[in-house]
C-alpha positions as CSV (number, residue, x, y, z in Angstrom):
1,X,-55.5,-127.4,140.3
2,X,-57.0,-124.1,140.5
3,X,-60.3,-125.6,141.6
4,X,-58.6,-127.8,144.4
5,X,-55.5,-126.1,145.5
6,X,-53.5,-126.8,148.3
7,X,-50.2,-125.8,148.9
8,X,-47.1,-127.8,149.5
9,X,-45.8,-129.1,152.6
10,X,-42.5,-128.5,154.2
11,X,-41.8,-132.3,153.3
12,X,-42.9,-131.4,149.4
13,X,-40.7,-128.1,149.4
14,X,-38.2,-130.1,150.5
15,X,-38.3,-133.0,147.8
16,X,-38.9,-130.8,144.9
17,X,-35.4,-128.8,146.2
18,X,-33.7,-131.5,146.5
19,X,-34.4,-132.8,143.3
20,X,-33.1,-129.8,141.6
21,X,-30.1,-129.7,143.3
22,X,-29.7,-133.5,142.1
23,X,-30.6,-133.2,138.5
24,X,-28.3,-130.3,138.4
25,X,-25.2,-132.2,139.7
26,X,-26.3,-134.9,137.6
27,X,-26.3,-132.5,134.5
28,X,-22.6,-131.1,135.4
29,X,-20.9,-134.7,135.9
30,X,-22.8,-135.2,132.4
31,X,-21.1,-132.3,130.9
32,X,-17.7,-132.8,132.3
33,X,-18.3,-136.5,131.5
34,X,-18.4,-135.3,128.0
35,X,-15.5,-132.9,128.2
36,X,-13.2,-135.7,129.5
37,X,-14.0,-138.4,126.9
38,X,-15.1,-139.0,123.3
39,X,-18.7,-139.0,123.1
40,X,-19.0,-141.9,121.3
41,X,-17.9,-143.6,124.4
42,X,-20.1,-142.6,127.0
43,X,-23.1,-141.6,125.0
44,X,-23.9,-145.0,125.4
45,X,-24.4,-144.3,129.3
46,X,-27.2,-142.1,129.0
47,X,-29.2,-144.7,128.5
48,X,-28.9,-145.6,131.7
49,X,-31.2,-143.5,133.3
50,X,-33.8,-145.2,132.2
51,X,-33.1,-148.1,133.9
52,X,-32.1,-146.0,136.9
53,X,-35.8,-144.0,136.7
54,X,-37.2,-147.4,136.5
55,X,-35.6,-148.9,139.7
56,X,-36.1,-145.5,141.9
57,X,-40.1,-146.2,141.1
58,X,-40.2,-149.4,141.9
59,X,-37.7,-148.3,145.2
60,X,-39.6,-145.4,146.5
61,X,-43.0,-145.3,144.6
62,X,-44.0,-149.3,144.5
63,X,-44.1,-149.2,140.9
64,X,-43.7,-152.4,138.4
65,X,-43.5,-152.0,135.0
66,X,-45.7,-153.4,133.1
67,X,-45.1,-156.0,130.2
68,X,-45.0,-153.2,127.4
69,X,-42.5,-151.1,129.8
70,X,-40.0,-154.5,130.7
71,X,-39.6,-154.4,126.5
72,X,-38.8,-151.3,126.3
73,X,-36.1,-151.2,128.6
74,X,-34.7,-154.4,126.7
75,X,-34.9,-152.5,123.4
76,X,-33.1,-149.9,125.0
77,X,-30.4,-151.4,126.7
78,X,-29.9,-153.7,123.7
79,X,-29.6,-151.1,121.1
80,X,-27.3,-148.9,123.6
81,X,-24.9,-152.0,124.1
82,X,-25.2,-152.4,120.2
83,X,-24.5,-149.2,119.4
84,X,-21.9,-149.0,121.8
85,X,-19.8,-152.1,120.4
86,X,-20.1,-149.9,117.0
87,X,-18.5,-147.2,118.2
88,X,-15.8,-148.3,120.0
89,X,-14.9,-152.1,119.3
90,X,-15.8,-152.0,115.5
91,X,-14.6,-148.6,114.6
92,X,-11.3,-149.4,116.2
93,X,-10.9,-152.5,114.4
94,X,-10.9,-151.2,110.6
């Protein structure tokens, strides 16, 4: 980068603000999520942004996953589902 610089565009400034502002809204719905609810109920929700990174790649940046990356996401939603029907379905029942 210091060899080949070049600065950003207006169009670059402009994504990389925006994406800020975004993660930061995200963050505080997050947080108030949190201060609304148990956490053992929503935690399980945080998963889902990996399945929400994973469809904005293949949306905007003509991404597939690859084999190794369509397991993963299967591992995670299956152990999030999982470990949500612990928390709240099992635990309630005893």
């Amino acid at each position: 980068m210091i060899i080949d610089f070049h600065p950003m565009s207006g169009k670059q400034w402009i994504c990389l603000i925006l994406a800020g502002v975004f993660a930061a809204i995200g963050q505080f719905a997050v947080t108030t999520a949190y201060r609304l609810a148990p956490a053992r109920e929503i935690s399980v929700f945080d998963y889902s942004q990996v399945c929400f990174a994973s469809i904005w790649g293949f949306m905007f940046f003509d991404e597939l996953p690859d084999r190794l990356s369509v397991i993963g996401y299967v591992i995670i939603v299956s152990i999030s589902v999982i470990k949500w029907y612990y928390n709240v379905i099992y635990k309630k029942a005893k």
